[in-house]
C-alpha positions as CSV (number, residue, x, y, z in Angstrom):
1,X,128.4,69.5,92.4
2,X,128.9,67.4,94.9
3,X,126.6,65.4,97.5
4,X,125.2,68.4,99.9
5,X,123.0,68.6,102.8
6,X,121.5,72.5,104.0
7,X,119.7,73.4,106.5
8,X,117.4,76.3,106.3
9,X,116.2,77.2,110.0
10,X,114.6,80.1,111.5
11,X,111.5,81.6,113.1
12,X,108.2,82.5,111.3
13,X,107.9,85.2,108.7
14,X,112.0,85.0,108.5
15,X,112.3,84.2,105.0
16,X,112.9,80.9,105.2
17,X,110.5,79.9,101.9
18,X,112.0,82.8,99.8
19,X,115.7,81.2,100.3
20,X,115.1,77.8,99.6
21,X,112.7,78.8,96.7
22,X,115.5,81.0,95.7
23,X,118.2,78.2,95.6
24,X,115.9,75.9,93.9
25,X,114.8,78.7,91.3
26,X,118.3,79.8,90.4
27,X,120.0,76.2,90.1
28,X,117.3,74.8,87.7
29,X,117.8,78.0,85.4
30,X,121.6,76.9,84.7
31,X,120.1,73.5,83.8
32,X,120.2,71.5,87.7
33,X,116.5,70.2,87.9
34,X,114.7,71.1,91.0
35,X,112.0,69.1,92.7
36,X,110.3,71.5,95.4
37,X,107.9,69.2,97.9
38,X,106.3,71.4,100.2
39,X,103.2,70.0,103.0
40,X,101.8,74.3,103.1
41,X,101.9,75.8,100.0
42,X,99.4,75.9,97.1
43,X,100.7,75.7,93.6
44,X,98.7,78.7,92.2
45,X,99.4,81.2,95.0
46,X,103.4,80.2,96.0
47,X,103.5,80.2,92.2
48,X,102.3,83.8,92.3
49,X,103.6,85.2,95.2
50,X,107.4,84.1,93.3
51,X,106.5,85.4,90.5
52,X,106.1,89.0,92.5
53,X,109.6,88.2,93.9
54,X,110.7,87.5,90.3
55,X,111.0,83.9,89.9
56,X,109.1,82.5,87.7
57,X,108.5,78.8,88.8
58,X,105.8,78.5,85.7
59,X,108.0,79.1,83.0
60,X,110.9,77.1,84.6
61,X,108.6,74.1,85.3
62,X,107.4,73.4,81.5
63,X,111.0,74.0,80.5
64,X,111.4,70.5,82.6
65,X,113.7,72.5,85.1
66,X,111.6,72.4,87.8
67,X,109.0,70.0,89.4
68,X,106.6,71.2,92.6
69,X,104.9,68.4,94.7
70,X,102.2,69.3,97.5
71,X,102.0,66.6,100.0
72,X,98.5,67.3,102.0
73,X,99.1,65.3,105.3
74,X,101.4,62.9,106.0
75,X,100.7,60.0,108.2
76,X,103.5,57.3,107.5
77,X,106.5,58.3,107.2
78,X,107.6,55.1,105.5
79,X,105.0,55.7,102.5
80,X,106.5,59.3,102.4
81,X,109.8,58.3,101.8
82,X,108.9,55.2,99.5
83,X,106.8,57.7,97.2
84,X,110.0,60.1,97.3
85,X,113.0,57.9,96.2
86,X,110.6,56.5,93.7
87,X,109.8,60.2,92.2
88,X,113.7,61.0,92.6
89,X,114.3,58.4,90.9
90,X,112.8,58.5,87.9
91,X,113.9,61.9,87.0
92,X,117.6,63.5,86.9
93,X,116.8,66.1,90.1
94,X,120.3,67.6,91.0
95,X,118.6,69.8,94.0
96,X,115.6,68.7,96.4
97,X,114.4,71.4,98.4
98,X,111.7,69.8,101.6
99,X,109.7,72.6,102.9
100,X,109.6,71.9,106.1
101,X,110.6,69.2,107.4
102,X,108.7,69.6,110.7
103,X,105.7,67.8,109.7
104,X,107.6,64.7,109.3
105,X,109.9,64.6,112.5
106,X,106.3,65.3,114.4
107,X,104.8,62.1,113.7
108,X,107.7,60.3,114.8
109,X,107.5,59.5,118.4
110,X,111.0,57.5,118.7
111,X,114.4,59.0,118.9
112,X,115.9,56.0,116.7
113,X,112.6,56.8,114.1
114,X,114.3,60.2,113.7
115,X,117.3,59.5,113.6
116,X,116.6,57.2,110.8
117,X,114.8,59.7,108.7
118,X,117.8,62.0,109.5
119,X,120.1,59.3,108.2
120,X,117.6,59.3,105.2
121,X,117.9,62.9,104.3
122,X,121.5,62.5,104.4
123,X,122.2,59.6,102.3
124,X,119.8,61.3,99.7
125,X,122.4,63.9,99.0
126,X,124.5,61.2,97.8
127,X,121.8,59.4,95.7
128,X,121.3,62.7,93.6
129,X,124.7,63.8,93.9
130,X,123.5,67.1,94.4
131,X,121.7,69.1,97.3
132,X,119.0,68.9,99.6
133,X,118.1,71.8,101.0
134,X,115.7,71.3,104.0
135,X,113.6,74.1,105.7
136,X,112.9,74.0,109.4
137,X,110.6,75.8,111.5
138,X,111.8,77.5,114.6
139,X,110.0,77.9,117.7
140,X,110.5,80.9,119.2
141,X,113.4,80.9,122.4
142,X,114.8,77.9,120.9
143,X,118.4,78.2,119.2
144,X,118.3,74.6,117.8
145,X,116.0,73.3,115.4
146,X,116.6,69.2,115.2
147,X,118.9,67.0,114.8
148,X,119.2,67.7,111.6
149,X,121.5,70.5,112.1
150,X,123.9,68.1,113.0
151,X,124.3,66.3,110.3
152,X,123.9,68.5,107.9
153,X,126.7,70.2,105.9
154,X,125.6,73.7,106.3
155,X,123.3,75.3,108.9
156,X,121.4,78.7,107.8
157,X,119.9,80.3,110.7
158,X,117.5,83.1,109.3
159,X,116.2,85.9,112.1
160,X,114.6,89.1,112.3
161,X,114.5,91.9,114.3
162,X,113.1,95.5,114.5
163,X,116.1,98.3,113.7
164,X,114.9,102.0,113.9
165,X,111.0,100.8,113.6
166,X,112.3,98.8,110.0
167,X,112.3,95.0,109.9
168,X,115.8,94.0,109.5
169,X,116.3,90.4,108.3
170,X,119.6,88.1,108.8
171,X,120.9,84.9,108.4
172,X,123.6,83.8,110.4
173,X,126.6,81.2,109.1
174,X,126.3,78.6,112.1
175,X,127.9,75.9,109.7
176,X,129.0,75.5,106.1
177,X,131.2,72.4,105.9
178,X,134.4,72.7,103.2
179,X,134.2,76.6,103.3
180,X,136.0,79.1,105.9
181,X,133.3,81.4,108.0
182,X,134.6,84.6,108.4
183,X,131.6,86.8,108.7
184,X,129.2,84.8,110.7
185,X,126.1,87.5,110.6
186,X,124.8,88.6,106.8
187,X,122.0,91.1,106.3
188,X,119.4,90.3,103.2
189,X,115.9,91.5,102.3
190,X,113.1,90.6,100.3
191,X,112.0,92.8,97.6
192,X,109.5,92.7,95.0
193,X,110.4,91.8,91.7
194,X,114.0,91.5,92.8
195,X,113.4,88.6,95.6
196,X,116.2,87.6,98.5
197,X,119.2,90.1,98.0
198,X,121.9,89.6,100.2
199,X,124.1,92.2,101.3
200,X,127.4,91.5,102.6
201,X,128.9,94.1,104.6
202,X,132.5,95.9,103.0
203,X,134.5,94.8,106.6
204,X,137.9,94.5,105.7
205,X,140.7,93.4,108.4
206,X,143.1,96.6,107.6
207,X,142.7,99.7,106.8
208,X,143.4,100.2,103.3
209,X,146.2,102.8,101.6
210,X,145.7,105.6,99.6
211,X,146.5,105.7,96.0
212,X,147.7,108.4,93.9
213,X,148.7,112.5,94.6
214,X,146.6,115.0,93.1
215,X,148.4,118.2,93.3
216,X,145.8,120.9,94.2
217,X,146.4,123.8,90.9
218,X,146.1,126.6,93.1
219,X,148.2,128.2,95.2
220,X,146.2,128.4,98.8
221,X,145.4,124.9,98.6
222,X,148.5,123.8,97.5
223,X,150.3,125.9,100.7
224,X,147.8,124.4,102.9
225,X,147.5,120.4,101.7
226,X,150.4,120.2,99.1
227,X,147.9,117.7,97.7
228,X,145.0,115.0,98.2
229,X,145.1,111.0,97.8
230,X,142.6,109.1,96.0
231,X,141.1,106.9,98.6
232,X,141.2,110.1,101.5
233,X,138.4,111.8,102.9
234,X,137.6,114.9,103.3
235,X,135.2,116.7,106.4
236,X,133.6,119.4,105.3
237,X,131.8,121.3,108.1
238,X,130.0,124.4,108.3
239,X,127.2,126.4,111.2
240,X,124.0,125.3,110.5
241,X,122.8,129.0,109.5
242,X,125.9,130.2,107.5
243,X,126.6,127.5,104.8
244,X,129.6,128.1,102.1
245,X,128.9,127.0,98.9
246,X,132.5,128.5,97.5
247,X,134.4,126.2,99.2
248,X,132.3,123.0,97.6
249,X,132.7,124.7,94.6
250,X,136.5,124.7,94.9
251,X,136.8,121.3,95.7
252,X,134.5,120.5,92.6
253,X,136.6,122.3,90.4
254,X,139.7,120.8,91.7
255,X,138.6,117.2,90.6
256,X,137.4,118.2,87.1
257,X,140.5,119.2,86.3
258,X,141.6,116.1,86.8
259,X,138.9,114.6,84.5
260,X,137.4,112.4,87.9
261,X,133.4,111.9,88.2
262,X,131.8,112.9,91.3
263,X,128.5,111.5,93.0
264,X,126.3,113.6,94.9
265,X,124.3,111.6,97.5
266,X,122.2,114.3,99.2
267,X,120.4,113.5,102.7
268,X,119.1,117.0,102.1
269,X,118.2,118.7,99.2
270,X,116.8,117.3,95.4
271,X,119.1,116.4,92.6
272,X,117.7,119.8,90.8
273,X,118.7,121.9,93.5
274,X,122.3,120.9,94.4
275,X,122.9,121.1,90.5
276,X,121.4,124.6,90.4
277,X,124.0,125.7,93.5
278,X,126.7,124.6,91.9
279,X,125.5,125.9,88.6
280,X,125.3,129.1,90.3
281,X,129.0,129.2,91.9
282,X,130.4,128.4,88.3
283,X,129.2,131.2,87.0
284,X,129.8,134.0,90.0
285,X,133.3,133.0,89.0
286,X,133.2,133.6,85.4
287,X,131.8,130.5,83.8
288,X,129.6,130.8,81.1
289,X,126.1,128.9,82.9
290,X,126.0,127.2,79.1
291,X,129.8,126.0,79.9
292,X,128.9,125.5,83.9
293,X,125.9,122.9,82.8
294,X,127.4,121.1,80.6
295,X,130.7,120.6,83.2
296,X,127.8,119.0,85.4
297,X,126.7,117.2,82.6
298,X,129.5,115.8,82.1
299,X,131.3,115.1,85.6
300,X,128.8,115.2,88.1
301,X,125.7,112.7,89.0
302,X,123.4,113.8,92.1
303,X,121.2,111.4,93.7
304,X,118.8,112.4,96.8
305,X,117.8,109.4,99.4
306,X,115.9,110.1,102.3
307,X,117.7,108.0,105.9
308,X,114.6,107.9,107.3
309,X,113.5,105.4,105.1
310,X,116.4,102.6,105.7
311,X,118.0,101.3,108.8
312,X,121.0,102.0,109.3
313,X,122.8,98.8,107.4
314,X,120.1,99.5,104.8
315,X,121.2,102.7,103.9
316,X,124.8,101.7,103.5
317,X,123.3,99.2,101.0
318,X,121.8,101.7,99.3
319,X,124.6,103.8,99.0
320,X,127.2,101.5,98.0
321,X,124.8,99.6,95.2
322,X,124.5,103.5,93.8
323,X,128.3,104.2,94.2
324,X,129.2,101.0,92.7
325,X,126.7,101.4,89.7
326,X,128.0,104.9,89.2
327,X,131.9,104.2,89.2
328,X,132.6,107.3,90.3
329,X,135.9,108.8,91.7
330,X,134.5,111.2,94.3
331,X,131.3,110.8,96.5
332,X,130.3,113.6,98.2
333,X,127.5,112.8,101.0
334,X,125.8,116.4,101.7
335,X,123.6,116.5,104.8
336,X,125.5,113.9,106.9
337,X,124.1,115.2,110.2
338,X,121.0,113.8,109.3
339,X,121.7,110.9,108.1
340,X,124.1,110.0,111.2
341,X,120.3,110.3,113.2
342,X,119.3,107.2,111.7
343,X,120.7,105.0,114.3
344,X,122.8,104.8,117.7
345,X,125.9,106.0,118.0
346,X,127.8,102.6,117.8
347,X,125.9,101.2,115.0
348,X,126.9,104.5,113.1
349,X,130.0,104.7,113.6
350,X,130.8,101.6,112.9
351,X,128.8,101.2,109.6
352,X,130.4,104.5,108.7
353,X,133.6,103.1,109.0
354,X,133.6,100.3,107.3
355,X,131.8,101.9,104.5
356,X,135.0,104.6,104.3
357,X,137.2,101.7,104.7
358,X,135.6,100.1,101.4
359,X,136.0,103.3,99.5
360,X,139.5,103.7,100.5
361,X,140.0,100.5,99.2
362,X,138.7,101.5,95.4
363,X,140.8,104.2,95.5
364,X,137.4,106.3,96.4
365,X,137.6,110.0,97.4
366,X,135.1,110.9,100.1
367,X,133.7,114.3,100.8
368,X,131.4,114.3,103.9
369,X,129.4,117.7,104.1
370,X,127.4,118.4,106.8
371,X,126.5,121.4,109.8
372,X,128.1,121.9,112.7
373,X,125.8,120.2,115.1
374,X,128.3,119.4,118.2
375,X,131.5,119.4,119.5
376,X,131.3,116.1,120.5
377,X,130.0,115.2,117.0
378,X,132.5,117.6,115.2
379,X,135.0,115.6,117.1
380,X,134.1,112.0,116.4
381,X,133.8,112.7,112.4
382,X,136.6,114.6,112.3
383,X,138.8,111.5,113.6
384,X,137.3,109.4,110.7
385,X,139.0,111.5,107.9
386,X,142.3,112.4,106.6
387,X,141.0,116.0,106.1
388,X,139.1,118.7,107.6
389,X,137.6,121.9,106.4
390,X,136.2,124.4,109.0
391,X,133.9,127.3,108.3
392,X,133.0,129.5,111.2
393,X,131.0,132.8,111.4
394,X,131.0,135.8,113.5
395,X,127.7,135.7,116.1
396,X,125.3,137.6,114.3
397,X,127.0,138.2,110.9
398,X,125.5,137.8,107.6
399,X,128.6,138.0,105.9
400,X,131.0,134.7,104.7
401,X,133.4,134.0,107.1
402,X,136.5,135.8,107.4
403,X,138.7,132.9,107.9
404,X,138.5,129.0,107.0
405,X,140.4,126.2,108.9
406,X,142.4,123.3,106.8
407,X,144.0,120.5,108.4
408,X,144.9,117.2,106.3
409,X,147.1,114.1,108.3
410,X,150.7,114.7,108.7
411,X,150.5,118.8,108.0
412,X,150.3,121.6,110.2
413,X,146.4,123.3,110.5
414,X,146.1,126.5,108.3
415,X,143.6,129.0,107.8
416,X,142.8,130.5,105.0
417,X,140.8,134.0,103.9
418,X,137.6,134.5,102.0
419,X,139.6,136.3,99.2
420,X,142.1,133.4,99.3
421,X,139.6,130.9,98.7
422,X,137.7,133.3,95.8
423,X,141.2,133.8,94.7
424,X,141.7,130.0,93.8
425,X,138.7,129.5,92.8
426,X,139.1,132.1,89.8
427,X,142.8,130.4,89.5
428,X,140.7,126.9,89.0
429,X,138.4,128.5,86.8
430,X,141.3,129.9,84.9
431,X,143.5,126.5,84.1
432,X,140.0,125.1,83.4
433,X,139.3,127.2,80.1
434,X,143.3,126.9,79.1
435,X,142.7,123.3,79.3
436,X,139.4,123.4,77.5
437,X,141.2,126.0,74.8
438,X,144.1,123.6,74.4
439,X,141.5,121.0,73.7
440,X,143.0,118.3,76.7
């Protein structure tokens, strides 16, 4: 490690306390001693409150790891820094964390005094031959904290700001010295027993290829698509009172033939009852519902998340730690027209995109599912995928629709019957039990 100087900067209540203690906590668990000094905090109750985060600064401190200093009031600045280089050292501290620095810049009236103590924190990088991490208090309206930030190697600006009535926390880049900056503005949040989790977005400069042809194995499909990509996605859309469950069951079917796991992240409905629908569909086309659950068993994993409880950025979060834990090969969102209420129009779209984007880069299928809410909104989803399926109704009728519309990139739109679709369906259902008899 070599000689480092951070600044951690930002307004109240930003987080500021649970980053540097973060830092501190992780580096003396791979054996770097910490020393935390701190002019606020209270042993007993910071000691706590990280423990609820899921640090445990008890354990790590008679271990030796880790060493916590209150300083009550400071009134010379010279005894201060005496007392600290003496403590320093006498022990082998590869971090220093000073939380905050504010008292001690406050007591000096001078310019050249602070500058000085600025040199100081500085050159005490280079004495440990590790890091010193100093936190900073921001006033509010200011965008600066010292001169401190100057100096310093790397400049963490931590902020916060209320996104669809959720407090949204970031910390923006402004500096890091030796390391390229190429995404400037990081979300992260504090959780219990899990403590600062940062989330970098999935933004990736180009759009990313497909990967291999899956040949549908029935004929309607096939005459329609030819085929599907790993990595495309597919736009599924349907009037709010005449859903289609057939045509998920077709696509379903399709990808277990091919052995591929799906995820089922439902805005909508409970794990139980998206299972039980598809369950059903199985068996209308001659499954045995013994056979049909234990397909599901095997290939498909539902989860259910509510939008209403994330911002926007949040939710992707959410959904890409699930995806990623999963390892799936098809995610199928059900109920996107209520999560797409969750923020503005912008933010959406622009989340959503990236998100895809990410996807398409593992070689991810996407199915988006959701009503028919607008054209406008029909419109703009549409343009995000590579393929669209279009159930209509007649006004007023309670049967399925008589015709569905297909369109994929580079092929001509098609339409396709109810007994078309039933009839590949039963052709799926068919080369499934061959497969299954021929023990592949």
């Amino acid at each position: 490690m070599s000689p480092y100087v951070m600044l951690i900067t930002g307004n109240p209540g930003s987080g500021k306390t649970t980053l540097a203690s973060t830092i501190c906590y992780k580096n003396a668990l791979i054996g770097r001693k910490c020393l935390y000094v701190t002019f606020y905090e209270q042993k007993e109750s910071f000691f706590r409150y990280m423990k609820n985060l899921g640090m445990d600064f008890e354990s790590a401190g008679s271990k030796g790891l880790l060493s916590f200093i209150r300083v009550p009031v400071v009134s010379n600045i010279d005894a201060f820094v005496e007392a600290l280089t003496s403590l320093i050292s006498s022990n082998s501290y590869r971090i220093v964390v000073i939380d905050s620095i504010n008292p001690l810049f406050e007591i000096l009236e001078s310019r050249s005094r602070r500058a000085w103590l600025t040199n100081f924190f500085y050159n005490l990088a280079q004495v440990i031959n590790g890091l010193v991490v100093l936190v900073a208090e921001l006033p509010y309206g200011l965008e600066t904290s010292s001169a401190t930030e100057f100096v310093a190697d790397a400049v963490i600006v931590l902020k916060q700001s209320i996104e669809d009535g959720f407090l949204v926390r970031f910390m923006e880049i402004r500096k890091a010295r030796g390391i390229p900056v190429t995404l400037a503005e990081i979300p992260f949040f504090i959780e219990e027993n899990v403590g600062l989790r940062v989330w970098v977005p999935p933004v990736l400069s180009e759009v990313s290829p497909e990967g291999e042809e899956l040949v549908f194995k029935c004929e309607a499909l096939r005459k329609a698509w030819t085929a599907i990509r790993r990595g495309e996605v597919i736009y599924v859309t349907y009037p709010p009172d005449c859903r289609y469950p057939d045509v998920v069951a077709l696509i379903a079917l399709q990808f277990i033939i091919y052995g591929m796991k799906l995820l089922v992240v439902s805005y909508r409905y409970p794990p139980n009852v998206i299972e039980e629908i598809l369950v059903s569909q199985l068996v209308k086309y001659g499954v045995r519902e013994s056979s049909a659950r234990e397909l599901l068993r095997k290939y498909l994993k539902v989860v259910s998340i509510n939008p209403f409880s994330y911002s926007v950025s949040q939710l992707v979060m959410k959904e890409l730690e699930i995806i990623n834990s999963e390892k799936s090969d098809v995610v199928v969102f059900h109920g996107i027209e209520v999560a797409r209420a969750v923020s503005d129009s912008k933010t959406y779209i622009r989340e959503l995109f990236n998100e895809i984007n990410y996807l398409k880069n593992r070689k991810i299928i996407v199915v988006r599912l959701s009503s028919h809410i607008s054209d406008e909104v029909y419109r703009i989803d549409s343009s995000l995928t590579d393929a669209v399926i279009r159930v209509s109704c007649e006004e007023g009728a309670s049967r399925p629709p008589p015709a569905t519309y297909l369109w994929r990139k580079m092929h001509e739109p098609h339409y396709i019957t109810v007994d078309e679709i039933r009839g590949c369906a039963y052709e799926l259902v068919k080369y499934l039990s061959q497969e299954s008899a021929e023990g592949k």
